[in-house]
N, C-alpha and C positions, 0 to 999 in steps of 0.2 A: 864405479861403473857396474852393472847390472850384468851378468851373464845370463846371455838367452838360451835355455834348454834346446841342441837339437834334435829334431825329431826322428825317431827309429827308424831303419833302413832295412828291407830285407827283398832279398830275391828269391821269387819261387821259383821253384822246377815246376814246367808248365805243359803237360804230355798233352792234353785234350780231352785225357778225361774227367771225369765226377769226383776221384777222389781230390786228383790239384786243385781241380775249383775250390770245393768245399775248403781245404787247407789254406788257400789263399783270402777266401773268404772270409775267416776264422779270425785273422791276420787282421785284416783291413778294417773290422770289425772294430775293433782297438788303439785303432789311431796311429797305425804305423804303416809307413810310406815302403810300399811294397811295386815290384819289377818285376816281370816274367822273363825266364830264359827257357828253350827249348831248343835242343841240339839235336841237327840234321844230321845224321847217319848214313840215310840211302833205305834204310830197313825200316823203314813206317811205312802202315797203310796208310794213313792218311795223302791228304792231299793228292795228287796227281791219278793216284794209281785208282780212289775211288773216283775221281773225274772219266776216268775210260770206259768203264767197264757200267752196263747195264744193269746190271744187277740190286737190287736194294734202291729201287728208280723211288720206294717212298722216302727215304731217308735224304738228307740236305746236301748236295755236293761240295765238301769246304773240307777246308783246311780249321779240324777243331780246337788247335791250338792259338789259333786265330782268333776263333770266335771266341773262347773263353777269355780270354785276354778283353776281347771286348764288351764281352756279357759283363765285366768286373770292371771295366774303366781303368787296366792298368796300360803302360808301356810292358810290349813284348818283344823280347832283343833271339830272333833266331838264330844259330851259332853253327855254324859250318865242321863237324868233326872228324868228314868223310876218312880221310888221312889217317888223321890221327885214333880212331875209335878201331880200325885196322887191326892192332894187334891186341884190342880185348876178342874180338871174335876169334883171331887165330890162335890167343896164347892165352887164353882166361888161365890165371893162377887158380879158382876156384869152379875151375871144370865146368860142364852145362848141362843145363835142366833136361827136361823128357827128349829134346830135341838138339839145336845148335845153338839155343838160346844162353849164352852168357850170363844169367840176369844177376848176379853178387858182384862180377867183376865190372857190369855193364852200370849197375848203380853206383857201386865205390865210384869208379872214373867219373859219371857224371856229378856226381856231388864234389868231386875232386877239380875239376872244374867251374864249378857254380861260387867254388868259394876262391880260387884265385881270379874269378872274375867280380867277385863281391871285395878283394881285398884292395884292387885296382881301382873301384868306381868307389869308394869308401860306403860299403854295407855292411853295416853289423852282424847280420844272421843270415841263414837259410832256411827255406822252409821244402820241406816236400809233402806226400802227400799217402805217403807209406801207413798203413793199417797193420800190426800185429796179425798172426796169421792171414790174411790177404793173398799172398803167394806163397808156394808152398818152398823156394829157393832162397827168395831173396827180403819177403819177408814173413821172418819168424824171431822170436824174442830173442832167439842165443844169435842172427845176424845183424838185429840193430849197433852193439856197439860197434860191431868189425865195421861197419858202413862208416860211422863214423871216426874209428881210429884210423880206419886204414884211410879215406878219403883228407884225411888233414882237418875236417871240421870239427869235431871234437865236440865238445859243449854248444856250439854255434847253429849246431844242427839241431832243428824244432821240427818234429810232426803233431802237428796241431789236432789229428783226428784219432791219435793212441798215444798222446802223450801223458796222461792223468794213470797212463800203467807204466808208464819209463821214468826212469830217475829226472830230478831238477836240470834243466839246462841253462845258459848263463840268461838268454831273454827272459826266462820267468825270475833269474835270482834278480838281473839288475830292474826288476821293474815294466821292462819295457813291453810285456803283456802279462796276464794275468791268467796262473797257471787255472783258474776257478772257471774259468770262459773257455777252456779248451775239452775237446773230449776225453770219453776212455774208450775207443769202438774197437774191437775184436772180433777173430774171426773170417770165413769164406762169405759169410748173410751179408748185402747191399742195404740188407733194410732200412739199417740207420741210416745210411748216407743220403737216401732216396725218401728219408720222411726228412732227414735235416733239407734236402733240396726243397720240397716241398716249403717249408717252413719260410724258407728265405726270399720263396719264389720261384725258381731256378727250375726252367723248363726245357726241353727240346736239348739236353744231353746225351752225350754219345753213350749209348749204351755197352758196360762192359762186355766183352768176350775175349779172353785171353789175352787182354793187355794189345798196345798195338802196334806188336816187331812182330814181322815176319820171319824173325829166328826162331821164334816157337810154334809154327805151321810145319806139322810133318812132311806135309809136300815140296813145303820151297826148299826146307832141310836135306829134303831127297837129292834134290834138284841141284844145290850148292855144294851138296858131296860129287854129286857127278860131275859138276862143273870142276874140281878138285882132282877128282881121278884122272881126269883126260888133260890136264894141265900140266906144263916142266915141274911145277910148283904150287905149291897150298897158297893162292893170293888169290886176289880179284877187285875190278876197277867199279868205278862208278856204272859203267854202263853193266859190267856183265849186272850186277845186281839188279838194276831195273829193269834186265833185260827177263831175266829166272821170273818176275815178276807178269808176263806177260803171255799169253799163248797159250795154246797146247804143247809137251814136248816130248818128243821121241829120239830116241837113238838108234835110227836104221843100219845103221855101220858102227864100229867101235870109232872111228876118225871121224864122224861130222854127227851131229846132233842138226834137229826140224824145231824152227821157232813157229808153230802154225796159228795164225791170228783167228781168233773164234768169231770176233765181230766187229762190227766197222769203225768202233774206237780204237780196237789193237790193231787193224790195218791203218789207219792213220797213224799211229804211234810206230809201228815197225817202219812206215813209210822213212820217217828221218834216217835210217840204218841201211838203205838198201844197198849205198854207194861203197856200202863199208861191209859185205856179205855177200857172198855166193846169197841168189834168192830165186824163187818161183812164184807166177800169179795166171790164175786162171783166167784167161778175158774170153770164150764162149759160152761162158754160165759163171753165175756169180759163184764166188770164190775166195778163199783166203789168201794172202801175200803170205808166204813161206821165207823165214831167215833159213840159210844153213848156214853152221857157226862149226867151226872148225879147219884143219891142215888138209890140203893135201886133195881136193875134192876136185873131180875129176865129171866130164860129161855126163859119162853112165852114172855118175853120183845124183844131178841134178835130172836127168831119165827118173830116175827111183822116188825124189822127192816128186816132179810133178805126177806120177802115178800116183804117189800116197797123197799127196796138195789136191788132186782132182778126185778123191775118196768123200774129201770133207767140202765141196763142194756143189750144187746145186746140178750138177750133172752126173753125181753122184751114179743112176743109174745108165748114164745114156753109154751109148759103143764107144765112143770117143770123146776127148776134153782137149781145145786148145790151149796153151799155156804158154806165156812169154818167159822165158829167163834165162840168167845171166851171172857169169862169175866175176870177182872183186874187177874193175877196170876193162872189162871187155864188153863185145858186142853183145844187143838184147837180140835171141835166137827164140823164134819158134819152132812147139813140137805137137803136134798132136798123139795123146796117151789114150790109153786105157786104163781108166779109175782104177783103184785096188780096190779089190773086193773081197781078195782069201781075208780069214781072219789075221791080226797082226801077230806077229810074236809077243806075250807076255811082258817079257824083257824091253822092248821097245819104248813104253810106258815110262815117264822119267816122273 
């Protein structure tokens, strides 16, 4: 009786951007039956957070780990790691980048994953999509093998776009692609990746800029420290994160921080929180919905935010702004204020 050869397995790590594509690309290219996996954190731009926000109105509103997955015809399996991704941001063994970015401990863990999720569905390899010097933390040529010792993948681990400057991996020994069809690309330059795009066809890609975790945004960094300071504890839930993600934020008091909505998708979005927030909304002149997030807030607390809530409002210059608002469970109280107009404190500024 005949044994049927079966056919190569391998799951990519699938961020959204150019470089996964192109690696997954590389792959399929070859005749090997290739899966996408992208694990949700809380900390990507993607998805949701570019749906809000005005900004970049030329660019495609989506989820482009989505669309890569579909631009390529594979199955994409999203992976929930909110939990569990928890204690690489708090306790990274290998410290963080310019900001609170993780990104040695943030890639071991996901490759550490990708492959007891490959061992489970029976897949042979992994692939990512890592370029030699590319970042300046997590990849550089003395971090490729820590990626793969300390993640469990070992030889299993293929980067298909700097693999022709890294040692044989067990796919190129057994066969199962052809080390001569993959790259050598080096370096911070996109060019090669963006003339191989070209080549292949591959258009309407998210263009790099700093990777896409909001851990290495010196703002939200600001922001997730302060959210740290004022806590019993160094933690935080799904929502604070999405929430650091939204607004204007001040800290008028050391006890309550101002979530202040800039435009009518973050008032929409703050909208689902109100029940759950001391809050302020200007209804005589268009205006933002104000969270105030913190212990202990007190009337005069909510006085203070509708003076500074009716600053950043269209009544901005007028004598007076009415404003409805309301602490966690009680009644909605009107007040009429007078907008702030000193300049703020420095400090305020989160």
């Amino acid at each position: 009786m005949t044994e049927v050869c079966r056919q190569p397995r391998a799951v990519a790590l699938i961020s959204g951007g150019l470089d996964s594509m192109l690696a997954t690309r590389a792959v399929l290219e070859q005749g090997v039956h290739v899966e996408g996996i992208n694990f949700f954190t809380g900390f990507c731009v993607e998805g949701h957070t570019h749906a809000i926000r005005k900004q970049h109105q030329d660019k495609p509103k989506r989820n482009n780990a989505l669309w890569v997955a579909e631009q390529l015809g594979i199955k994409l399996h999203i992976i929930d790691i909110v939990e569990e991704y928890k204690d690489v941001v708090l306790n990274p063994k290998h410290g963080y980048g310019a900001n609170l970015n993780p990104c040695l401990d943030c890639k071991i863990f996901m490759v550490r994953k990708a492959k007891e999720w490959a061992a489970k569905q029976d897949f042979d390899f992994i692939i990512t999509g890592e370029v030699i010097g590319q970042r300046p933390m997590s990849q550089r040529r003395a971090t490729m093998p820590v990626i793969a010792a300390e993640s469990g993948a070992d030889e299993r681990l293929l980067r298909p776009l700097c693999a022709r400057h890294l040692p044989e991996t067990l796919p190129e020994r057994m066969g199962w692609v052809d080390r001569e069809r993959l790259f050598g690309f080096t370096g911070r330059s996109r060019k090669p990746q963006m003339a191989l795009a070209q080549e292949w066809g591959i258009e309407a890609y998210a263009q790099p800029a700093g990777g896409c975790c909001f851990l290495t945004d010196a703002n939200y960094s600001r922001k997730l420290q302060d959210l740290w300071a004022n806590r019993p504890e160094r933690n935080y839930e799904l929502d604070d994160i999405m929430l650091l993600k939204i607004g204007r934020h001040l800290r008028p008091r050391p006890h309550f921080k101002m979530i202040i909505a800039r435009e009518e998708g973050e008032v929409n979005f703050l909208e689902g929180y109100r029940r759950e927030f001391a809050w302020v909304k200007t209804i005589s002149h268009s205006g933002p919905l104000t969270l105030l997030d913190g212990d202990g807030i007190t009337t005069d607390d909510l006085m203070l935010a509708a003076r500074i809530s009716a600053r950043f409002s269209k009544g901005r210059e007028a004598e007076t702004v009415v404003c409805h608002m309301a602490l966690p469970g009680q009644a909605v109280q009107e007040c009429s204020v007078a907008p702030m107009r000193e300049e703020m404190p420095a400090g305020w500024q989160l």
